[in-house]
TORMARKE-618724 format. One record per residue: residue in one letter; x, y, z of N, C-alpha, C, CB in turn. Coordinates in steps of 0.05 Angstrom, whole numbers, padded with zeros to 5 digits. Glycine has a CB too. Layout:
N
@resn->a | n_u->X | n_v->Y | n_w->Z | ca_u->X | ca_v->Y | ca_w->Z | c_u->X | c_v->Y | c_w->Z | cb_u->X | cb_v->Y | cb_w->Z
...
//
This chain:
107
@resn->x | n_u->-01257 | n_v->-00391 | n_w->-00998 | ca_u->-01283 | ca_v->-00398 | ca_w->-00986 | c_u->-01286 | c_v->-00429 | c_w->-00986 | cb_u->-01306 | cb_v->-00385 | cb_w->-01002
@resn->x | n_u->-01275 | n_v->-00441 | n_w->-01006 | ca_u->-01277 | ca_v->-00475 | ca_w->-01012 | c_u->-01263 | c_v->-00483 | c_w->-00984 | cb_u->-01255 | cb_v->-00489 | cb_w->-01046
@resn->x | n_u->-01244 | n_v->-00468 | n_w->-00987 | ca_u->-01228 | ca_v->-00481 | ca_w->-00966 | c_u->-01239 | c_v->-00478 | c_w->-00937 | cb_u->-01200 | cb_v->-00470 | cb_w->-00967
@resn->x | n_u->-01240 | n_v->-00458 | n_w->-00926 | ca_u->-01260 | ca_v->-00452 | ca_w->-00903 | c_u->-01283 | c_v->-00487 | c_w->-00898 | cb_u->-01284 | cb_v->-00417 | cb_w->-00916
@resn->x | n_u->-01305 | n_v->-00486 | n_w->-00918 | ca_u->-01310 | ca_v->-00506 | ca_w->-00915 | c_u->-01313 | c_v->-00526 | c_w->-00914 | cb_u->-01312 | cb_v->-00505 | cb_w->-00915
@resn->x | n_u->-01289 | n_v->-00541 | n_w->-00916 | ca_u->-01268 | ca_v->-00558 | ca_w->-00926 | c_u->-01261 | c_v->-00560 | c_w->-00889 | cb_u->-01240 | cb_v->-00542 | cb_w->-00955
@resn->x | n_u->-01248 | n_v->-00547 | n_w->-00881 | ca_u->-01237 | ca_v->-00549 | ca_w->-00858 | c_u->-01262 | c_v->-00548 | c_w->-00838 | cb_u->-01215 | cb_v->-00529 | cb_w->-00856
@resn->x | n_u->-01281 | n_v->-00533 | n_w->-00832 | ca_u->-01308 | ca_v->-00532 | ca_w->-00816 | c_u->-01320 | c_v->-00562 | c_w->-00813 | cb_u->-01332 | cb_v->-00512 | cb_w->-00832
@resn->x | n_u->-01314 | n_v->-00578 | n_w->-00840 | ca_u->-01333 | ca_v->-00602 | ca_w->-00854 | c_u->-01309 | c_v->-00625 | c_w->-00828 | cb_u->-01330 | cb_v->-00610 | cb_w->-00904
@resn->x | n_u->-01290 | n_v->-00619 | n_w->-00836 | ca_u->-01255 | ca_v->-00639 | ca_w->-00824 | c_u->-01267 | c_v->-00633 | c_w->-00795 | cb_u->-01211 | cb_v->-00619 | cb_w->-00831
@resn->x | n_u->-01267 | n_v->-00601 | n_w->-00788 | ca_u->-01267 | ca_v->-00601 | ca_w->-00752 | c_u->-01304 | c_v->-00610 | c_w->-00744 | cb_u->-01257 | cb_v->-00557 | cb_w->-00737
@resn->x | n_u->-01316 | n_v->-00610 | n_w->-00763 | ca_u->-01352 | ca_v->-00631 | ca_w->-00749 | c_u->-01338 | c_v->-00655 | c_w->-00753 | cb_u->-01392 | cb_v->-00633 | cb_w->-00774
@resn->x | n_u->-01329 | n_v->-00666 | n_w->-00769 | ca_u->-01331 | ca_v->-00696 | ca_w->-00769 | c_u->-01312 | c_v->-00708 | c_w->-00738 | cb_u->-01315 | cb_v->-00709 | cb_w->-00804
@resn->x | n_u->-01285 | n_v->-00691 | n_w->-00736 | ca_u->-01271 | ca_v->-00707 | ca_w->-00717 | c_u->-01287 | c_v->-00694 | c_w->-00695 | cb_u->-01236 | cb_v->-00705 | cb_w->-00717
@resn->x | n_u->-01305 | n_v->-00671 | n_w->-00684 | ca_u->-01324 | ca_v->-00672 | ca_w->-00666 | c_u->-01334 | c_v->-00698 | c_w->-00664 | cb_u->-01341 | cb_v->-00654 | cb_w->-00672
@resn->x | n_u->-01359 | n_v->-00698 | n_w->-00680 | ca_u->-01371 | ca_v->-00726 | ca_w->-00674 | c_u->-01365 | c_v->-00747 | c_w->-00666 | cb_u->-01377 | cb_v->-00734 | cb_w->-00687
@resn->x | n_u->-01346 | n_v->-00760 | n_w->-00687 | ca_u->-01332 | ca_v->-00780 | ca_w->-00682 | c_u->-01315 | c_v->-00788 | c_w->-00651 | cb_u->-01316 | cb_v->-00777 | cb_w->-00703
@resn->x | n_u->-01310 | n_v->-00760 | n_w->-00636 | ca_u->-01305 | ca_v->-00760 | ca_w->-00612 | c_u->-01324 | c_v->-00763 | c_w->-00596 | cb_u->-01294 | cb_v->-00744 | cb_w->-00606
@resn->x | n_u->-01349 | n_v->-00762 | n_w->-00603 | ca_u->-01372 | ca_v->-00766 | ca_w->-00585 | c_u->-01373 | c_v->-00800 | c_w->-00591 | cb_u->-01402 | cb_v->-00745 | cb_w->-00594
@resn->x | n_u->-01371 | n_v->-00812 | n_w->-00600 | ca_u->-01379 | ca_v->-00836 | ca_w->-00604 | c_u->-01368 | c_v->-00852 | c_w->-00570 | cb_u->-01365 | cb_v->-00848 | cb_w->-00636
@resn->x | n_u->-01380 | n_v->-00873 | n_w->-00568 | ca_u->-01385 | ca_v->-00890 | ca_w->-00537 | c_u->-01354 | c_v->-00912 | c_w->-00545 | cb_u->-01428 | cb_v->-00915 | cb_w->-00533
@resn->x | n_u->-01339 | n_v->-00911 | n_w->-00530 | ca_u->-01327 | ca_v->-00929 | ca_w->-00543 | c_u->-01322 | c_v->-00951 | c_w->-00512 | cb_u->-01298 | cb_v->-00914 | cb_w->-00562
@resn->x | n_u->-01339 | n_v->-00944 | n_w->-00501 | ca_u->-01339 | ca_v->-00959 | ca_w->-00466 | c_u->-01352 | c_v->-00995 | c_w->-00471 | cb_u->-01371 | cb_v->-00934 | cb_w->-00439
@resn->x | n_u->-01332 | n_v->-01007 | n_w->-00475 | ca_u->-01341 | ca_v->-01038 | ca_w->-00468 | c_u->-01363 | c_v->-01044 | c_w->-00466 | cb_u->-01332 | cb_v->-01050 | cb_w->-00448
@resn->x | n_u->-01384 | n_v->-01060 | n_w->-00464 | ca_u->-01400 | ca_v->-01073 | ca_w->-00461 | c_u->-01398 | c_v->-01098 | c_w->-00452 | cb_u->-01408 | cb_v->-01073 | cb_w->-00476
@resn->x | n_u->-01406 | n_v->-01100 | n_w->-00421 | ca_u->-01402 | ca_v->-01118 | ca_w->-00402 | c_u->-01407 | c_v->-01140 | c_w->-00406 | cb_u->-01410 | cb_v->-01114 | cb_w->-00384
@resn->x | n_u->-01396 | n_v->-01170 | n_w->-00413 | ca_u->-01403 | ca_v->-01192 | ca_w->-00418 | c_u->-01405 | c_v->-01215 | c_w->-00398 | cb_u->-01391 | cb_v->-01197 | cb_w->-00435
@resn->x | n_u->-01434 | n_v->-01216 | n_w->-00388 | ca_u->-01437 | ca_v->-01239 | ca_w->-00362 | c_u->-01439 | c_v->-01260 | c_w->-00385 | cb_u->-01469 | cb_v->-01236 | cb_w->-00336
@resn->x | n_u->-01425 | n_v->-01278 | n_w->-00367 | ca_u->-01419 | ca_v->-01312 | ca_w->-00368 | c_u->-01444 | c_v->-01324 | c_w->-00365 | cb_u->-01398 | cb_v->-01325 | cb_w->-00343
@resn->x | n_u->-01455 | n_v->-01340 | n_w->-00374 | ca_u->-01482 | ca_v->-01360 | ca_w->-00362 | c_u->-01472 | c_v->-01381 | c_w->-00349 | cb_u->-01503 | cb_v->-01374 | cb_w->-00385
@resn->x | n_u->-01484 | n_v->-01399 | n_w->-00333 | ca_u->-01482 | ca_v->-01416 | ca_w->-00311 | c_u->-01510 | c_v->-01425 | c_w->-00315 | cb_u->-01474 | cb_v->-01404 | cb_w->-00281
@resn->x | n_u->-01511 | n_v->-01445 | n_w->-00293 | ca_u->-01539 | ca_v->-01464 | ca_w->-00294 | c_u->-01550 | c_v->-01448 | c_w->-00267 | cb_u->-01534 | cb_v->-01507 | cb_w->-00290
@resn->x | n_u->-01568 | n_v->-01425 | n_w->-00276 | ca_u->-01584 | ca_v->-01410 | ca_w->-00254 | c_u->-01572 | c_v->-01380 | c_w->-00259 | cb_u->-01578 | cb_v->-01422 | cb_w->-00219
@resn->x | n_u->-01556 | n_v->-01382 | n_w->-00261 | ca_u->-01547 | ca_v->-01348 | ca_w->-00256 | c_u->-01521 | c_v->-01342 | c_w->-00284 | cb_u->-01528 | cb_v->-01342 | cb_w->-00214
@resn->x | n_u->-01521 | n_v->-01318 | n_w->-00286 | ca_u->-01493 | ca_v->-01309 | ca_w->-00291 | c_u->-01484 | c_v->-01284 | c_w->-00284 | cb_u->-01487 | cb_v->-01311 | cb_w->-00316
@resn->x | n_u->-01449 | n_v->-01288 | n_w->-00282 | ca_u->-01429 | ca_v->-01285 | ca_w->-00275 | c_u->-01415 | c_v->-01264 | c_w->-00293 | cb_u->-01419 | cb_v->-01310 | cb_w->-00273
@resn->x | n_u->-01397 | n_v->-01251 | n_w->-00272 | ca_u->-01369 | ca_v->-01237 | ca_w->-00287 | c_u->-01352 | c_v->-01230 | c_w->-00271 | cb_u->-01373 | cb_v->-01213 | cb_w->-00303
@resn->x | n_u->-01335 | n_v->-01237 | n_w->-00275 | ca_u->-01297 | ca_v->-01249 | ca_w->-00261 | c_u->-01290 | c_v->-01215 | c_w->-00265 | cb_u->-01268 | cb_v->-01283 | cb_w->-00289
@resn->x | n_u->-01290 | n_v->-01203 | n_w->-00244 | ca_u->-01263 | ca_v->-01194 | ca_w->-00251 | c_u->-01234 | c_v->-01194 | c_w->-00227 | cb_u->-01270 | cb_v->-01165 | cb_w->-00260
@resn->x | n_u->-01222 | n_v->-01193 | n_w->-00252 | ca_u->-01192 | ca_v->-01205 | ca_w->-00239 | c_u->-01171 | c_v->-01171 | c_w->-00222 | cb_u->-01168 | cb_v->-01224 | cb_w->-00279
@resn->x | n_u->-01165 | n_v->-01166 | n_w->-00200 | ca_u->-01158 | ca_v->-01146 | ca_w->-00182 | c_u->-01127 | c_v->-01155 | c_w->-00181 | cb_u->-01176 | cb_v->-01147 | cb_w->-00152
@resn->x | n_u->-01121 | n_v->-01177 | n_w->-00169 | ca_u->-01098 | ca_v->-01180 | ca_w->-00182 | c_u->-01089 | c_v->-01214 | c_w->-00178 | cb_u->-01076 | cb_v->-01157 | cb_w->-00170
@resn->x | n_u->-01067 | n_v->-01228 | n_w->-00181 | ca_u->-01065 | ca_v->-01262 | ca_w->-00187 | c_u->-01080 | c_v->-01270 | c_w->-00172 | cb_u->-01040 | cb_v->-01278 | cb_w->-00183
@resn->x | n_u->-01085 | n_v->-01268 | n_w->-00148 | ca_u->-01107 | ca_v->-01286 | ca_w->-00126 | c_u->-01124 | c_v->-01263 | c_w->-00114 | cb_u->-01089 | cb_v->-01306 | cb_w->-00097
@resn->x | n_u->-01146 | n_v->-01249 | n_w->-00130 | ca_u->-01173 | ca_v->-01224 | ca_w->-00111 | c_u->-01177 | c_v->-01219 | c_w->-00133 | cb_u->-01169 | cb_v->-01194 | cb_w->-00086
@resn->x | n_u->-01206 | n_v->-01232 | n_w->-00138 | ca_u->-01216 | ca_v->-01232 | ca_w->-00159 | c_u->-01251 | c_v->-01218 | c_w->-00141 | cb_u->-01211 | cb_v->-01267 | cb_w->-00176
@resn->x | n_u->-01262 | n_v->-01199 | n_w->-00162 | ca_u->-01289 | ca_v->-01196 | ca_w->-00148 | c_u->-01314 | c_v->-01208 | c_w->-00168 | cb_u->-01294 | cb_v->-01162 | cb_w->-00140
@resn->x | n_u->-01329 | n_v->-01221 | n_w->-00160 | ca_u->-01349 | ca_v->-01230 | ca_w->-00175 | c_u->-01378 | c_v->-01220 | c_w->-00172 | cb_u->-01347 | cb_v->-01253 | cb_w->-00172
@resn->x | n_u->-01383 | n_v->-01212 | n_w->-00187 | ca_u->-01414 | ca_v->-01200 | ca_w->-00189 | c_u->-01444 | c_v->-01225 | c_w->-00202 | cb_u->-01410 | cb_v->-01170 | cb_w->-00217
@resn->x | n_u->-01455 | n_v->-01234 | n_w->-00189 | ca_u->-01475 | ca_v->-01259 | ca_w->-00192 | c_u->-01500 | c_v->-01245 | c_w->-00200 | cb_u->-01479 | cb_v->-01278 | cb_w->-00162
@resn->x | n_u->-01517 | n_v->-01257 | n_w->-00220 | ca_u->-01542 | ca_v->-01248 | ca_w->-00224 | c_u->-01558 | c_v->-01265 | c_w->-00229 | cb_u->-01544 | cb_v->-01232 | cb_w->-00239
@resn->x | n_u->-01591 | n_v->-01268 | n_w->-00206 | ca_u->-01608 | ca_v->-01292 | ca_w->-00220 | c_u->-01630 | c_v->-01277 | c_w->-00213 | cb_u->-01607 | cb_v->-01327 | cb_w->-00210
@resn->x | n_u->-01653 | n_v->-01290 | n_w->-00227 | ca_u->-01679 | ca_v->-01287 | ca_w->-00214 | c_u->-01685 | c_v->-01309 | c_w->-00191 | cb_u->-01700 | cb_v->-01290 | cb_w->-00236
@resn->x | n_u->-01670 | n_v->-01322 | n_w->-00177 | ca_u->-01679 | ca_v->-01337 | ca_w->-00160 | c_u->-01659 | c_v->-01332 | c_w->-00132 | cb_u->-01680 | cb_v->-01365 | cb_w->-00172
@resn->x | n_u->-01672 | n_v->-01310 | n_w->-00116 | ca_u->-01661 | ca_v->-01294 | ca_w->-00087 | c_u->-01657 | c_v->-01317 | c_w->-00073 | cb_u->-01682 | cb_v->-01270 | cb_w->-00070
@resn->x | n_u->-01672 | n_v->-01343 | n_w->-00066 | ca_u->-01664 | ca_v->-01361 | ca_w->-00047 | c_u->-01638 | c_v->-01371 | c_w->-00052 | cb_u->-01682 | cb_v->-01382 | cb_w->-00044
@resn->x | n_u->-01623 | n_v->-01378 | n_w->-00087 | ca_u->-01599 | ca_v->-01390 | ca_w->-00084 | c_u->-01582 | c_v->-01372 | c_w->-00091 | cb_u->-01596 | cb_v->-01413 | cb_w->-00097
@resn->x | n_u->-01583 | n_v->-01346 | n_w->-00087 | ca_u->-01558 | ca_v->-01330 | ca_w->-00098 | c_u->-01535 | c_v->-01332 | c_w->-00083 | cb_u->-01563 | cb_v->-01301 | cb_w->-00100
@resn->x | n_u->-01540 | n_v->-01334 | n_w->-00053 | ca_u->-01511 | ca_v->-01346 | ca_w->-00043 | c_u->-01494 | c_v->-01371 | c_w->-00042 | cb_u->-01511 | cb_v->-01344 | cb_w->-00024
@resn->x | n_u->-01518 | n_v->-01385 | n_w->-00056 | ca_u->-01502 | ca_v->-01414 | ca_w->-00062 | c_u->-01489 | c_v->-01414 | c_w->-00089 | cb_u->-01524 | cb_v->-01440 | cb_w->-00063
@resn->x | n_u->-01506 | n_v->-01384 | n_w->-00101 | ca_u->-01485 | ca_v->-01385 | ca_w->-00134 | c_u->-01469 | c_v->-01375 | c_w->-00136 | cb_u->-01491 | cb_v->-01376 | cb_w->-00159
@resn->x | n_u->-01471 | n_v->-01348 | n_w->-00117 | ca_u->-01440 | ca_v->-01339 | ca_w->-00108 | c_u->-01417 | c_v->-01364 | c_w->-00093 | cb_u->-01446 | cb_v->-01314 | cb_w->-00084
@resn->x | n_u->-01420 | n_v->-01376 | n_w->-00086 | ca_u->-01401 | ca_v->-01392 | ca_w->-00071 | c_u->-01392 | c_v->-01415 | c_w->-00086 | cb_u->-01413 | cb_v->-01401 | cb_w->-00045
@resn->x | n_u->-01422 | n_v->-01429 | n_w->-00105 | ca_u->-01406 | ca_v->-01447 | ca_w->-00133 | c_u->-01383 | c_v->-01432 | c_w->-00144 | cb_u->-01428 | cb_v->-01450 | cb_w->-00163
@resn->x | n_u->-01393 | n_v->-01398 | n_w->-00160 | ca_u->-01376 | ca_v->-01393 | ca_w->-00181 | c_u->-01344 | c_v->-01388 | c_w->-00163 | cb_u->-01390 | cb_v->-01363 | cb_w->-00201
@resn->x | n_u->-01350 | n_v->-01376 | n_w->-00140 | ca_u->-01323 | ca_v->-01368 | ca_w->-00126 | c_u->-01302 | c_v->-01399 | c_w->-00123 | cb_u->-01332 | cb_v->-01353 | cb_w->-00091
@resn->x | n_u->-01316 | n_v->-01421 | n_w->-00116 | ca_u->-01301 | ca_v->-01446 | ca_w->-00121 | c_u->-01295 | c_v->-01462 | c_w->-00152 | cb_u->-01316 | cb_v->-01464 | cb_w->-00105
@resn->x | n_u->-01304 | n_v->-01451 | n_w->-00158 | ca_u->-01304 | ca_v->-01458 | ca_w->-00194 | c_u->-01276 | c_v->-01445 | c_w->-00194 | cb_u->-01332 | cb_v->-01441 | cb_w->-00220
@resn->x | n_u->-01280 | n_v->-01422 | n_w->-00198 | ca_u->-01264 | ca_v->-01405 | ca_w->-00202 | c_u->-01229 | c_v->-01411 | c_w->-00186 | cb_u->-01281 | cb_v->-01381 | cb_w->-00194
@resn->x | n_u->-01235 | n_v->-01409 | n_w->-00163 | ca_u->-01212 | ca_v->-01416 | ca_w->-00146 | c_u->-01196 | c_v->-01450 | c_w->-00160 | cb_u->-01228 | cb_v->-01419 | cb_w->-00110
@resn->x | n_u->-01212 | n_v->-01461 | n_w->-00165 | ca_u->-01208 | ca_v->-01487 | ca_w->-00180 | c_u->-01185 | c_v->-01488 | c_w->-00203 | cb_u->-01234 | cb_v->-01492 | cb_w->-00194
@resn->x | n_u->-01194 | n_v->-01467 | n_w->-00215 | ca_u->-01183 | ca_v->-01458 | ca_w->-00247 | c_u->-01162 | c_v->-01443 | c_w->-00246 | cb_u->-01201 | cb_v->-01441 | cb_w->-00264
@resn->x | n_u->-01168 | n_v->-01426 | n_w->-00221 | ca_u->-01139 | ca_v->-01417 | ca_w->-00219 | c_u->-01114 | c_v->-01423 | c_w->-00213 | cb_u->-01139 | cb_v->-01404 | cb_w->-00209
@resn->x | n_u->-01121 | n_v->-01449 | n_w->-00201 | ca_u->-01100 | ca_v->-01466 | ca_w->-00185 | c_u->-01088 | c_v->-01464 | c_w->-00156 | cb_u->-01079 | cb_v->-01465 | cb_w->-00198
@resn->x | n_u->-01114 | n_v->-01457 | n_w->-00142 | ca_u->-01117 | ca_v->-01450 | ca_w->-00114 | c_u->-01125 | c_v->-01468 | c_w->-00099 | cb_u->-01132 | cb_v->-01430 | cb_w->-00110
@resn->x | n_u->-01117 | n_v->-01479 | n_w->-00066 | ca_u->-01134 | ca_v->-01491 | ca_w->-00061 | c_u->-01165 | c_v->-01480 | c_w->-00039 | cb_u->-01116 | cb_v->-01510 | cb_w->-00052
@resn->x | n_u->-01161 | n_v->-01457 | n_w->-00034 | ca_u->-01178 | ca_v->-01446 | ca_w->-00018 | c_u->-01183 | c_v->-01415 | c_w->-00026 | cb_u->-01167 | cb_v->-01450 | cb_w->00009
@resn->x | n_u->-01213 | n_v->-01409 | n_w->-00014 | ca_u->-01218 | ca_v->-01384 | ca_w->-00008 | c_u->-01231 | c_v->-01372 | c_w->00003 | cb_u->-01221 | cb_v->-01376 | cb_w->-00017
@resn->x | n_u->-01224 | n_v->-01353 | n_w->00013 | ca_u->-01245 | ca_v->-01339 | ca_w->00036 | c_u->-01256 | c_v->-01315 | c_w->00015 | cb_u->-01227 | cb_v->-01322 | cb_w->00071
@resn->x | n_u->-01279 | n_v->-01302 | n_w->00038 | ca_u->-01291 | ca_v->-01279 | ca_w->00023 | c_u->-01286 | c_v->-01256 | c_w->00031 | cb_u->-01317 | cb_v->-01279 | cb_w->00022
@resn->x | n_u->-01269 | n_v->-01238 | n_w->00018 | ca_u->-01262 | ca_v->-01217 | ca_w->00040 | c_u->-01289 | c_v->-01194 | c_w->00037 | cb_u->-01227 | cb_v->-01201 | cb_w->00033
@resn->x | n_u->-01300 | n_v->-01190 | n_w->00028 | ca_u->-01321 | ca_v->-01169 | ca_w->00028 | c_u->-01346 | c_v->-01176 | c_w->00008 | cb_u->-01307 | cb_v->-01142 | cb_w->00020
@resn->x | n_u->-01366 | n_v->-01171 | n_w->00021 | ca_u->-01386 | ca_v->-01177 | ca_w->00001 | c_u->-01413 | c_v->-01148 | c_w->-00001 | cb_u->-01400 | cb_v->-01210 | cb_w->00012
@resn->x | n_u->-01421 | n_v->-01157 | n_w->-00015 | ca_u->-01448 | ca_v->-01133 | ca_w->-00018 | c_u->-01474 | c_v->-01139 | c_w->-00015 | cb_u->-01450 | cb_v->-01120 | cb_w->-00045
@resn->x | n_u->-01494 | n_v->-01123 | n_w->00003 | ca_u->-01517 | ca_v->-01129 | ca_w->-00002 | c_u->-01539 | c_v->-01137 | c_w->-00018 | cb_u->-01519 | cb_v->-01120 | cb_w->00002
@resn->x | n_u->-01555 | n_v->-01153 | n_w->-00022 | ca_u->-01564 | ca_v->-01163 | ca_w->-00041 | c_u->-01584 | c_v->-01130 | c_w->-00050 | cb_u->-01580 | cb_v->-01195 | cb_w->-00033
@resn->x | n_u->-01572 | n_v->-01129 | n_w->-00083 | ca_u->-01587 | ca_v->-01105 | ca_w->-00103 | c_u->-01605 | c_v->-01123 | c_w->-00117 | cb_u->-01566 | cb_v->-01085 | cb_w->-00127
@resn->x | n_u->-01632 | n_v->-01110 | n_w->-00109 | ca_u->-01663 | ca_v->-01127 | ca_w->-00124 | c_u->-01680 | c_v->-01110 | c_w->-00148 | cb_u->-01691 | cb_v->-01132 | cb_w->-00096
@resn->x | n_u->-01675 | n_v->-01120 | n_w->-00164 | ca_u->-01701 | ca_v->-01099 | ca_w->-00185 | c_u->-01726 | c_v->-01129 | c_w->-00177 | cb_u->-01688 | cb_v->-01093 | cb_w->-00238
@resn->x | n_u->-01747 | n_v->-01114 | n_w->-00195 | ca_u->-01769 | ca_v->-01135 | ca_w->-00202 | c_u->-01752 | c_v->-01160 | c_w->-00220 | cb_u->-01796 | cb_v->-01118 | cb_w->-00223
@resn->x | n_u->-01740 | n_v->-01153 | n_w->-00234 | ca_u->-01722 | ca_v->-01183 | ca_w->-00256 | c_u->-01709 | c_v->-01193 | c_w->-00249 | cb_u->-01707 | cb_v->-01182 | cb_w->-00280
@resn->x | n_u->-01685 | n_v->-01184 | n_w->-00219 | ca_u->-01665 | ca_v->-01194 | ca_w->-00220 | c_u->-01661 | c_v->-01202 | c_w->-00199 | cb_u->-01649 | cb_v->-01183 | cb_w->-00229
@resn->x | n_u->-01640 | n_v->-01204 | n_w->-00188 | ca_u->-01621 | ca_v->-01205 | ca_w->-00163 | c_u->-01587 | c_v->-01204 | c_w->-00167 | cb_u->-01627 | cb_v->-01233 | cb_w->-00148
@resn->x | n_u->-01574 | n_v->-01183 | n_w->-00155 | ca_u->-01547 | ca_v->-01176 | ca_w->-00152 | c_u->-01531 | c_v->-01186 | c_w->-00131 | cb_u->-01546 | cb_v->-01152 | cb_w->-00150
@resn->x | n_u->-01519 | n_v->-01203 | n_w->-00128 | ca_u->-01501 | ca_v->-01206 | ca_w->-00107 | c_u->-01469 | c_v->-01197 | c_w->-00115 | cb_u->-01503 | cb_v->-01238 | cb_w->-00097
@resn->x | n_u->-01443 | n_v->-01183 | n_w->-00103 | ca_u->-01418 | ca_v->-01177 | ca_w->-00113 | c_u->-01407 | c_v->-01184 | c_w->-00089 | cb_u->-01413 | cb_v->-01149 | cb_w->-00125
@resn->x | n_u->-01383 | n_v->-01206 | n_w->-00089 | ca_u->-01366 | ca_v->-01210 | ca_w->-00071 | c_u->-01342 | c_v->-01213 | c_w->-00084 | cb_u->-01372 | cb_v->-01228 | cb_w->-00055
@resn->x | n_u->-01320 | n_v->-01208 | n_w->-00063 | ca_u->-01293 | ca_v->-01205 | ca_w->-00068 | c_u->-01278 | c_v->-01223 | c_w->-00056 | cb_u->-01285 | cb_v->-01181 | cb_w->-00061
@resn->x | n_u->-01269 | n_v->-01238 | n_w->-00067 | ca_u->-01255 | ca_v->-01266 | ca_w->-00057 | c_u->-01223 | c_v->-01272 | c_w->-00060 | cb_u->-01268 | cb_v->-01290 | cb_w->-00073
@resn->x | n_u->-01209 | n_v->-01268 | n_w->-00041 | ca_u->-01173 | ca_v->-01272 | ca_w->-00041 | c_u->-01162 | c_v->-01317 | c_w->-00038 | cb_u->-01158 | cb_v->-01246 | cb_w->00005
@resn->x | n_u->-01160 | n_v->-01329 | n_w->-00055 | ca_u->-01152 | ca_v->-01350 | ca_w->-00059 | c_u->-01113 | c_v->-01349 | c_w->-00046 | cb_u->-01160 | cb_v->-01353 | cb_w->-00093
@resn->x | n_u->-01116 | n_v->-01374 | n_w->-00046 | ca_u->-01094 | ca_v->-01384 | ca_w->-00038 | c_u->-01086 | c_v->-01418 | c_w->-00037 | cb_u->-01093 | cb_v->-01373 | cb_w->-00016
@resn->x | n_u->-01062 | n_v->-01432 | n_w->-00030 | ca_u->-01055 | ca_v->-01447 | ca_w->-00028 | c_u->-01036 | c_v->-01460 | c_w->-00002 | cb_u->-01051 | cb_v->-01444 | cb_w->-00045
@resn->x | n_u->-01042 | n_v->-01482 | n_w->00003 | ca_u->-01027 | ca_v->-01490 | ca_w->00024 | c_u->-01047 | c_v->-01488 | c_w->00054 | cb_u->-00999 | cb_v->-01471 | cb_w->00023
@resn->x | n_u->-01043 | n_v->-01478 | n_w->00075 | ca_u->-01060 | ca_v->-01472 | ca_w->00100 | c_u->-01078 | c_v->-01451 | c_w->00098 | cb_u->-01044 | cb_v->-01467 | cb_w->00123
@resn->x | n_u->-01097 | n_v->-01456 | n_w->00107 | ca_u->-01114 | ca_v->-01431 | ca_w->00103 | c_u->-01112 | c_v->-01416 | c_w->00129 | cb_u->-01144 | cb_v->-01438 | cb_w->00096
@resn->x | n_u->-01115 | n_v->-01380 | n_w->00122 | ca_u->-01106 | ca_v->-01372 | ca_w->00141 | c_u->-01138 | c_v->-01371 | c_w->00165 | cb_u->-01089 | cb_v->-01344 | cb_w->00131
//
């Protein structure tokens, strides 16, 4: 009988413990107005997701961080290949664009 619940006690705990969240927690970058989070798609298409409370410059913060960025990577240019509609709560503003860098002529 010890044993029975001995093993019942073993199979709740690794239950639970499988319930636990083990999903990242997204870490935006701050900037002067907004922040940011890079993510990298592959060496040059990177998509960036922008967030401010101020809707008049969100496309100018999207287009700083995308040249920042292009900067660092050691690119000299970039276009935007796809972008997203601006997503508005009452707090915020969302802009997400997807940007392919390069070097040499632009195409």
């Amino acid at each position: 009988m010890y044993k029975l619940g001995a093993i019942v006690a073993v199979l709740l705990v690794t239950l639970v413990g499988g319930c636990v969240n083990t999903t990242p927690r997204v870490k935006y970058t701050q900037a002067d107005g907004y922040r940011y989070i890079e993510h990298k798609i592959t060496d040059n298409y990177f998509m960036l997701n922008i967030i401010s409370k101020n809707k008049p410059n969100i496309d100018a913060y999207a287009l700083t961080q995308a040249s920042m960025l292009t900067e660092q990577q050691g690119y000299d240019w970039f276009i935007i290949v796809e972008q997203s509609g601006l997503i508005t709560t009452p707090s915020r503003v969302e802009k997400v664009i997807e940007i392919r860098m390069g070097t040499g002529v632009k195409p």
